[in-house]
GUDRENLUM-777422 format. One record per residue (C-alpha): residue in one letter; x, y, z. Coordinates in steps of 0.001 Angstrom, whole numbers, plus 524288, in hexadecimal, padded with zeros to 5 digits. Example, Ala and Ser with C-alpha at 12.3 -4.5 7.8 and 13.67 -1.06 7.14 Angstrom:
<rs>
A8300C7EE6C81E78/S835667FBDC81BE4/
</rs>
This chain:
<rs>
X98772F1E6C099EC/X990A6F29FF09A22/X98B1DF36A70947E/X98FB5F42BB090F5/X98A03F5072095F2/X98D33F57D508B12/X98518F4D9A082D7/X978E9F4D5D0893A/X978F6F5CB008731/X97D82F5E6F07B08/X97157F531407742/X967E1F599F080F9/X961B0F4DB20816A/X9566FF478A08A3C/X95212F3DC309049/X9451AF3F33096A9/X93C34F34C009BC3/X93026F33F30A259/X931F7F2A440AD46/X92214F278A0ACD8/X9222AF220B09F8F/X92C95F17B10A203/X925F1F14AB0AF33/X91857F11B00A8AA/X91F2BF091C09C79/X9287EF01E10A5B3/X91A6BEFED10AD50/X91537EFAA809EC1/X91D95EF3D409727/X92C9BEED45096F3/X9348DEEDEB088EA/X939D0EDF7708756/X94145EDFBA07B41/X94435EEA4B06FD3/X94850EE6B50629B/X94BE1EF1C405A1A/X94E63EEE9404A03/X95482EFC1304715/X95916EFFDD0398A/X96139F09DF036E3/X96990F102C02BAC/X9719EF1BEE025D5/X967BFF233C01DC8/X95FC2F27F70291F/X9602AF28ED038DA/X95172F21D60373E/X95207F14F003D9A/X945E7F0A9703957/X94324F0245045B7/X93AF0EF7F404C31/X93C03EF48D05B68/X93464EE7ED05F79/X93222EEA1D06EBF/X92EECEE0E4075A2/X925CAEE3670825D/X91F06EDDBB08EEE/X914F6EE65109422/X91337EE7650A33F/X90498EEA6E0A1E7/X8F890EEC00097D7/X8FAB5EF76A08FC0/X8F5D0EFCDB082C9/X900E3F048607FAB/X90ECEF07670847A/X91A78F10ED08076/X9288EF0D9C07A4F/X93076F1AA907ADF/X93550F1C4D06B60/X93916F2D17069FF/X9303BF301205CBE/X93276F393F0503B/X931A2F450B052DE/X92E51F50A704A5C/X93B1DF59D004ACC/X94517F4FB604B2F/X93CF3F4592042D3/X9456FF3AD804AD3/X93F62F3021053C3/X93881F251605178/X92C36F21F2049E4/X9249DF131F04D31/X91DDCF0CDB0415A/X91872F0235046AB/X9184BEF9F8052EC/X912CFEEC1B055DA/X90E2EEE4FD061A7/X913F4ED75806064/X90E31ED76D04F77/X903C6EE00F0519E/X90399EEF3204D60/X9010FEF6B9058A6/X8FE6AF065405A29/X907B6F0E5B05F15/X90AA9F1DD605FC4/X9164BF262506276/X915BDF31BD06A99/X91FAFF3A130751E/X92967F306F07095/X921CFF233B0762B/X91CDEF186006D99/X91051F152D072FB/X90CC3F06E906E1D/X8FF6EF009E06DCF/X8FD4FEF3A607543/X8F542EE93907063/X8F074EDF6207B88/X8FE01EDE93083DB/X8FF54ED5E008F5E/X908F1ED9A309A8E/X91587ED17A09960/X913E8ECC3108C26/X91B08ECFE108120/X91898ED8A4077FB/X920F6EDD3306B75/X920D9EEACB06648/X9274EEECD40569E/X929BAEFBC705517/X92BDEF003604751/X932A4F0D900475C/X93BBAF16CA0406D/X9424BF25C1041EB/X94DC0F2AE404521/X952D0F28750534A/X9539CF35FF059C1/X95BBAF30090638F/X960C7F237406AFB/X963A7F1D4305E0A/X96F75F2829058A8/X97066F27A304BE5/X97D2BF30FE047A0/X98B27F2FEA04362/X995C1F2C2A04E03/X9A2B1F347504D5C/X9A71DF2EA804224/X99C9DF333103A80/X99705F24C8038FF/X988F6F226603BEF/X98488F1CD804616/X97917F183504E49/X97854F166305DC7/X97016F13F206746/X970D4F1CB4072C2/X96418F1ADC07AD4/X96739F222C08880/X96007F23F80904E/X95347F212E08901/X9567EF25AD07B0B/X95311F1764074F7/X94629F1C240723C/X94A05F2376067F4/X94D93F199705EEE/X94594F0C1E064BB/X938AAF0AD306AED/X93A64F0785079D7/X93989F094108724/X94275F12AF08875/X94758F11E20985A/X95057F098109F0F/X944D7F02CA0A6E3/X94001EFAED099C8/X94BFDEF230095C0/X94C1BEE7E008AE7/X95372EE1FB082E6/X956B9EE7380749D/X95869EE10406647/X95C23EE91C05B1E/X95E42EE5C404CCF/X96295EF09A045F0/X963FEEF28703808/X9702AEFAF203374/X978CBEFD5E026F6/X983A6EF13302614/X98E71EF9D102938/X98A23EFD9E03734/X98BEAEF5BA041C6/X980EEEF4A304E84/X981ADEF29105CB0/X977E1EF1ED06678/X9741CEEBB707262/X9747CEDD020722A/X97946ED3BE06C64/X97B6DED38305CB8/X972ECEC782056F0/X972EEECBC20489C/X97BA4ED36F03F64/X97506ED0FA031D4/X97970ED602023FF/X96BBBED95401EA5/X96F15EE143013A1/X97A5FEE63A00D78/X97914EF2FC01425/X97220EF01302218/X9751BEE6C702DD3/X96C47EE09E037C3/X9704FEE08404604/X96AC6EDA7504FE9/X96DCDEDBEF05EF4/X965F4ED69206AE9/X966C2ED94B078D3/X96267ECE1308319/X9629FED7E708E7F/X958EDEE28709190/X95BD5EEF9308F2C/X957BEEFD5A09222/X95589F05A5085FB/X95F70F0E9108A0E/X96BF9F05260877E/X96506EFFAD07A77/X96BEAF039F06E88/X97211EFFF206215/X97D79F053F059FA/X97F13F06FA04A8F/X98B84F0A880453A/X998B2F081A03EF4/X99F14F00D30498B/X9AD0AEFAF004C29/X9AA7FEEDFC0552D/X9B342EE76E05E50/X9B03BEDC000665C/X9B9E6EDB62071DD/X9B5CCECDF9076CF/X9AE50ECB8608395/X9AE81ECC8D0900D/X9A543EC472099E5/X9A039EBD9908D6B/X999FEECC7708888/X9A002ED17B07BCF/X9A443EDE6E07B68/X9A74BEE5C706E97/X9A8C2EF37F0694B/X9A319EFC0605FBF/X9A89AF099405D11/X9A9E4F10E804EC6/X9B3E7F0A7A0467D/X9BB84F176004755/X9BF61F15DF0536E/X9C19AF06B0052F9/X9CCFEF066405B5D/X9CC09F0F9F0645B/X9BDFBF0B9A066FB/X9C23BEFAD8068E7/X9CB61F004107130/X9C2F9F08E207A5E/X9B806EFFD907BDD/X9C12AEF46D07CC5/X9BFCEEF6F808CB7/X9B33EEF4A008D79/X9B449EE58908E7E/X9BDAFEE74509C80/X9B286EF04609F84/X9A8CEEE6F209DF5/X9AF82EDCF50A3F4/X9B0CDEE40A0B0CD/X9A1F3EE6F30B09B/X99EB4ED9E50AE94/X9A637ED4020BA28/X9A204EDED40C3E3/X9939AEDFFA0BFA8/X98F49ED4190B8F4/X98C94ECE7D0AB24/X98D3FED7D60A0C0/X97BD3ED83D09D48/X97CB7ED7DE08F31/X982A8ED12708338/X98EB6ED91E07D54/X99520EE68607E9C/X997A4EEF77075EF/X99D4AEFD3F07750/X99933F04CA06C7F/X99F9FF134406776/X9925BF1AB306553/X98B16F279406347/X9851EF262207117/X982D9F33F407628/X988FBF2EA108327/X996D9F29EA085F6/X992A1F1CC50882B/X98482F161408880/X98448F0A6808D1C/X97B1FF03870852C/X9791DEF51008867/X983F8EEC61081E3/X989AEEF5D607861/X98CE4F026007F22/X98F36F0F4F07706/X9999BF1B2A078E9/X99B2CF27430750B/X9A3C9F290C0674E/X9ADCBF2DF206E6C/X9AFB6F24F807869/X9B9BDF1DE6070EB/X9C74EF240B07122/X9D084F18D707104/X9D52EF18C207E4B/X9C8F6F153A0861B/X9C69FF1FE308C36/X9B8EAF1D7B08F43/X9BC04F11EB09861/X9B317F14D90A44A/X9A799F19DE098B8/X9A7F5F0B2C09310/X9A8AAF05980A08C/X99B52F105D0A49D/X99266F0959098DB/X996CAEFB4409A26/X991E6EFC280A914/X98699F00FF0A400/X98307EF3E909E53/X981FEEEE1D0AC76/X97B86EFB610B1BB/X97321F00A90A89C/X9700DEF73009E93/X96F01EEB830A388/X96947EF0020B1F3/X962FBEFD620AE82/X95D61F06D10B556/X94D90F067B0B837/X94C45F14550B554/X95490F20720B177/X9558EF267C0BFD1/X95DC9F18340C469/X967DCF1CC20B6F3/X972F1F1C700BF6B/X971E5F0CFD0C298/X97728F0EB80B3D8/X98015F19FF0B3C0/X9852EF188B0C2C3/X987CDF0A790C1DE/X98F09F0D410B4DC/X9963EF181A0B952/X99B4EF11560C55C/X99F21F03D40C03A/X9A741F0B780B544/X9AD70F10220C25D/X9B029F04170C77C/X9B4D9F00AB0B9A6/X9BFAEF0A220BB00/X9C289F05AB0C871/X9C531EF8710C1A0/X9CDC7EFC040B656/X9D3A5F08480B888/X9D57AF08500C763/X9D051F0F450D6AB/X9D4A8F1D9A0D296/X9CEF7F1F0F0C50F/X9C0BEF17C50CB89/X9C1F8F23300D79E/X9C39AF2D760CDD7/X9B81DF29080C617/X9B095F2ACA0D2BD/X9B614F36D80D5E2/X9B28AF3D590C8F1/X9A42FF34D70C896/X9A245F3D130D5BA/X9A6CFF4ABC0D11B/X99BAEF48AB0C7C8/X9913DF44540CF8D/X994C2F50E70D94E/X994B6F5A430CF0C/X986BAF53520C925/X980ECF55960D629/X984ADF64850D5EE/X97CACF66150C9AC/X97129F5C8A0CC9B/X96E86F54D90D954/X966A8F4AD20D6E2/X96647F3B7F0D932/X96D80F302D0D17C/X95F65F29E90D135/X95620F366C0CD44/X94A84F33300C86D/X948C5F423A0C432/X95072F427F0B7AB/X948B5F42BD0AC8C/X951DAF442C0A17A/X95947F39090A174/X966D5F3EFA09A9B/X966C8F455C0A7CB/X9694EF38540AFE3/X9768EF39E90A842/X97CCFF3FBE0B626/X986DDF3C5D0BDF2/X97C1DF38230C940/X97948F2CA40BF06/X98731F2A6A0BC30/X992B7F2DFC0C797/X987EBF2EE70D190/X9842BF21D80CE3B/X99111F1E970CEE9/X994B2F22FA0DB1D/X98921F1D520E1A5/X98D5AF0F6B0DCC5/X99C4DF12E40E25E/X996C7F17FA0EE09/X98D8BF0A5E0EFFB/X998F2F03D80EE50/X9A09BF096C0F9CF/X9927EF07A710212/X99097EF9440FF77/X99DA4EF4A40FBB7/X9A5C6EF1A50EEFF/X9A224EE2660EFE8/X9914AEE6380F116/X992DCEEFAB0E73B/X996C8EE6370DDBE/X98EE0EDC7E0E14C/X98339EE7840E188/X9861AEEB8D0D3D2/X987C5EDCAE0CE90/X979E4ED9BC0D52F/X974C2EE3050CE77/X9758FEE2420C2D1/X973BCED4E70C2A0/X966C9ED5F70C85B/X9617AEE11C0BF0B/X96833EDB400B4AE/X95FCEEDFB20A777/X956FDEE5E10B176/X95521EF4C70B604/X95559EF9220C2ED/X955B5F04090CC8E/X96016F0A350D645/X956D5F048C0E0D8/X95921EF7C10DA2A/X9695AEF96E0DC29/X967E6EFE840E8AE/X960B7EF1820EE31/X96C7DEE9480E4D3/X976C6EF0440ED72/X96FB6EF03B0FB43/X96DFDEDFAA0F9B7/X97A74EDF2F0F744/X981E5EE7B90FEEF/X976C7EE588109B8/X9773DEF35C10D86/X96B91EFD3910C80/X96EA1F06511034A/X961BEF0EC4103D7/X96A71F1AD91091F/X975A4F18CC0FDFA/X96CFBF19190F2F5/X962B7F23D10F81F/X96E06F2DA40FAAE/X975A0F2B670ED9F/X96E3DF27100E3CB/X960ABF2CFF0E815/X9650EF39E20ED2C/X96AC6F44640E6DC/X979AAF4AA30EB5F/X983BCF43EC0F24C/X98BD6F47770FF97/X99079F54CE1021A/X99A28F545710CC4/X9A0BDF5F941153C/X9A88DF5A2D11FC1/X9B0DCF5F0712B56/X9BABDF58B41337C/X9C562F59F614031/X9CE39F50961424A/X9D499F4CE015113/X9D67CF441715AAD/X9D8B8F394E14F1D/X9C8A2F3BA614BB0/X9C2BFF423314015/X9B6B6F49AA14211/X9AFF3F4B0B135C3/X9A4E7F50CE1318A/X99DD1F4C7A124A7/X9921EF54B711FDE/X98ABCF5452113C9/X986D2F618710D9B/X97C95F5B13104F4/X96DEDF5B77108FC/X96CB4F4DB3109F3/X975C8F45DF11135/X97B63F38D910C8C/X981A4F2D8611538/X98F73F281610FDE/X99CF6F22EB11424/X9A5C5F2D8C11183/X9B3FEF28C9111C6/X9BD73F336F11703/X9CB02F3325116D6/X9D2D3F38DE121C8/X9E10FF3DE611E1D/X9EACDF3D6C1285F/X9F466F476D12AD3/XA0041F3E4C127C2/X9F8D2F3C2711AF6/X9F3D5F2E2211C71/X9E386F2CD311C9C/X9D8E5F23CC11F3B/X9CAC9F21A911A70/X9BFA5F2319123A4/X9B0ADF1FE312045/X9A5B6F2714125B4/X996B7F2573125DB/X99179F3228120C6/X98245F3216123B2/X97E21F3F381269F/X97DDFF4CDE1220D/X989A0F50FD12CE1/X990ACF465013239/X99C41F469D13CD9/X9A55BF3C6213DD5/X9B125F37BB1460C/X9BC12F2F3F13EC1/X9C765F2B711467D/X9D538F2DC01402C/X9E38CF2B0F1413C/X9EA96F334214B3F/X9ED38F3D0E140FB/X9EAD4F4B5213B2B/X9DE19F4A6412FF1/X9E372F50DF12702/X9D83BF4FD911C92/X9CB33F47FD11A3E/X9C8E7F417110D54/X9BA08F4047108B2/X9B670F32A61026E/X9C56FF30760FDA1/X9C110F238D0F6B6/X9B6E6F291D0EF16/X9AAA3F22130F3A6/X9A166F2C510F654/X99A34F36600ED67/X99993F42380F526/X9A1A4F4E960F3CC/X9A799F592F0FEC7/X9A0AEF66EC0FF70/X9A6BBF71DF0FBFD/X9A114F7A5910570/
</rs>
């Protein structure tokens, strides 16, 4: 997901969660299946509903929660339940601080049990109902990070993943998409249509969506046996096929590298998501304005469609682990560059990913993994995304380009559909790189900062004495790659073992004048020189 700054302000949105309350319900109970019947038209932003969800319970209870954001008083948007049923039987229920609490009647751990929600109101958010650019209106899904709740009842955290069925009920001259694949497109009046889509993977909440609106389709065949179309306003037809047109090469490169592509089709979508791209499982949406005509939102396309491997299909366990989503994205759109547009434009990415992370740190030092944020907009940072990043280039260079493929192919195959921790990648990537990684993944993913490094150097005798410092409070160990520049202008590269706070080191040299030292001239290392 790429997101822009001067969004989130102008929005002043948030995203709190209590940590406790999706600890005790992930204890309690595990969402198997939602299907939402959602009907929705042009004389008013009130959308009638009914989700079926379909639960196993992990222990006797006589109630439980589904998180569904209720009318409120100013605003008189949210939603309102009706009714709900227990398998066929009417059940009580109540609606308070934005929680459905739901009566049980006699469940059994690990049986099923079906819950029908009848409900109504106006979505105050995650379902945008509004006019695109063109004035045309328009209705999208845009659940991140756990906005769903404001238009479906659900568990609303990436923990709790399940697979999704909507049939939605429109006027016949929109079209739909949503996750899945389409089963039905019925004619059931003269002025509505019936679609009906069906996922058969598991899904967080956050990536669950659907989109209603006047749509210009274009199937550009398949690749790897998945079909991949697009859907942008029929305004900007052409310039839209074109632009999206790239994502099947895209695709194609994730697929060999990675691993099978986890779901049935995909569809990049031209959208009112307040974020340039969201990566929603299967049909991705961008901004309006990502469509210019001369793709210029290459390494954006390439971002969300690794996001169906990271993300989607294996998905973090909790919000903290984010950049297992964001990192891994961010990186293998570098290495997507690397492949199509060459070494310089990839080392420039890297170069610029770092200036950010630097300048992050000068405002906030914290950890990629910090369990401390509690509004969730704010894991939008470049610790989630270039820190992430960098952590993956930098394991790279520690365990080799070979393991590091391997690593990242084992992994998501084995979490495939499944959630799982940092913890969880780090023991992928020490089986199969058989190195202990404990000290890599404390110091950059666990700590806050980076190096700091002074240094001083003479040069005689054909010797270098160097010394390598760090000015941070907490020292890191790394291979820092120097390059010495001769006098007669020729260099060489030189590796040393950085593992203390001040470190002195003698590198033999070529019987000539050092005329200058080079710091990490390949661009492997996140650090940056002091200026003091």
């Amino acid at each position: 997901m790429r997101f822009f700054l001067t969004t989130l302000l102008l929005l002043g949105f948030s995203a709190i969660v209590s940590a406790q309350s999706y600890t005790q319900r992930f204890n309690t109970l595990d969402i198997q299946h939602y299907k939402l019947s959602i009907e929705v038209n042009d004389t008013t932003n009130i959308i009638n509903a009914t989700a079926v969800v379909s639960i196993k319970f992990k222990k006797i209870v006589n109630d439980f929660e589904l998180d569904l954001i209720a009318i409120d008083s100013i605003t008189k948007m949210g939603m309102k339940v009706d009714t709900v049923y227990q398998n066929k039987i009417l059940t009580d229920f109540s609606q308070t601080e934005n929680k459905l609490r739901i009566k049980t009647k006699h469940v059994f751990p690990k049986l099923p049990y079906t819950y029908t929600i009848k409900y109504s109101g106006i979505p105050k958010d995650g379902l945008i109902i509004s006019e695109n650019l063109y004035g045309d209106r328009t209705f999208f899904g845009d659940n991140w990070p756990n906005r769903a709740q404001n238009w479906f009842p659900c568990v609303d955290h990436p923990s709790d993943k399940a697979t999704v069925e909507y049939i939605i009920k429109a006027p016949n001259y929109y079209q739909v998409i949503a996750n899945g694949f389409e089963i039905e497109e019925t004619n059931i009046s003269n002025k509505y249509k019936q679609y009906h889509y069906q996922t058969t993977a598991p899904l967080p909440t956050k990536v669950m969506v659907i989109g209603i609106a006047k749509f210009a389709v274009q199937n550009i065949g398949e690749t790897h046996n998945i079909p991949v179309s697009s859907w942008v306003y029929p305004q900007t037809k052409d310039k839209g096929f074109y632009d999206y047109a790239i994502a099947k090469d895209i695709l194609s490169f994730f697929i060999e590298n990675i691993g099978d592509y986890p779901f049935l089709k995909l569809a990049n979508v031209q959208s009112k998501t307040r974020f340039g791209g969201m990566e929603n499982a299967g049909n991705i949406f961008y901004f309006e304005k990502s469509i210019t005509g001369a793709q210029d939102h290459k390494d954006l396309i390439a971002h969300e469609i690794a996001h169906q491997w990271f993300g989607n299909s294996v998905t973090e366990i909790d919000w903290k682990h984010i950049w297992l989503s964001e990192g891994f994205a961010t990186y293998l759109t570098d290495l997507y560059i690397l492949n199509s547009d060459g070494e310089e434009a990839f080392l420039q990415r890297l170069k610029d990913e770092r200036t950010k992370v630097l300048n992050f740190s000068k405002q906030e030092l914290t950890p990629v993994v910090n369990p401390h944020i509690k509004d969730l907009m704010n894991l939008l940072n470049p610790n989630s995304y270039q820190k992430g990043a960098w952590c993956l280039h930098m394991l790279k260079n520690e365990i080799g380009t070979d393991n590091f493929w391997k690593g990242i192919k084992t992994f998501y195959k084995f979490y495939k559909f499944q959630n799982a921790s940092t913890d969880d990648f780090k023991q992928v990537m020490e089986q199969v790189s058989g190195k202990n990684l404990d000290i890599f993944f404390s110091q950059w993913l666990y700590k806050p900062g980076h190096p700091i490094l002074k240094s001083t150097w003479i040069h005689g005798a054909s010797k270098l004495r160097i010394i390598i410092e760090q000015s941070q409070k907490v020292a890191f160990q790394f291979p820092l790659d120097l390059e010495i520049v001769y006098s007669n202008g020729s260099s060489e590269i030189k590796t040393i073992n950085v593992t203390s706070q001040k470190d002195p080191f003698v590198i033999p040299t070529k019987d000539l004048d050092v005329k200058e030292i080079k710091y990490d001239p390949n661009t492997n290392l996140l650090f940056e020189m002091a200026t003091k």
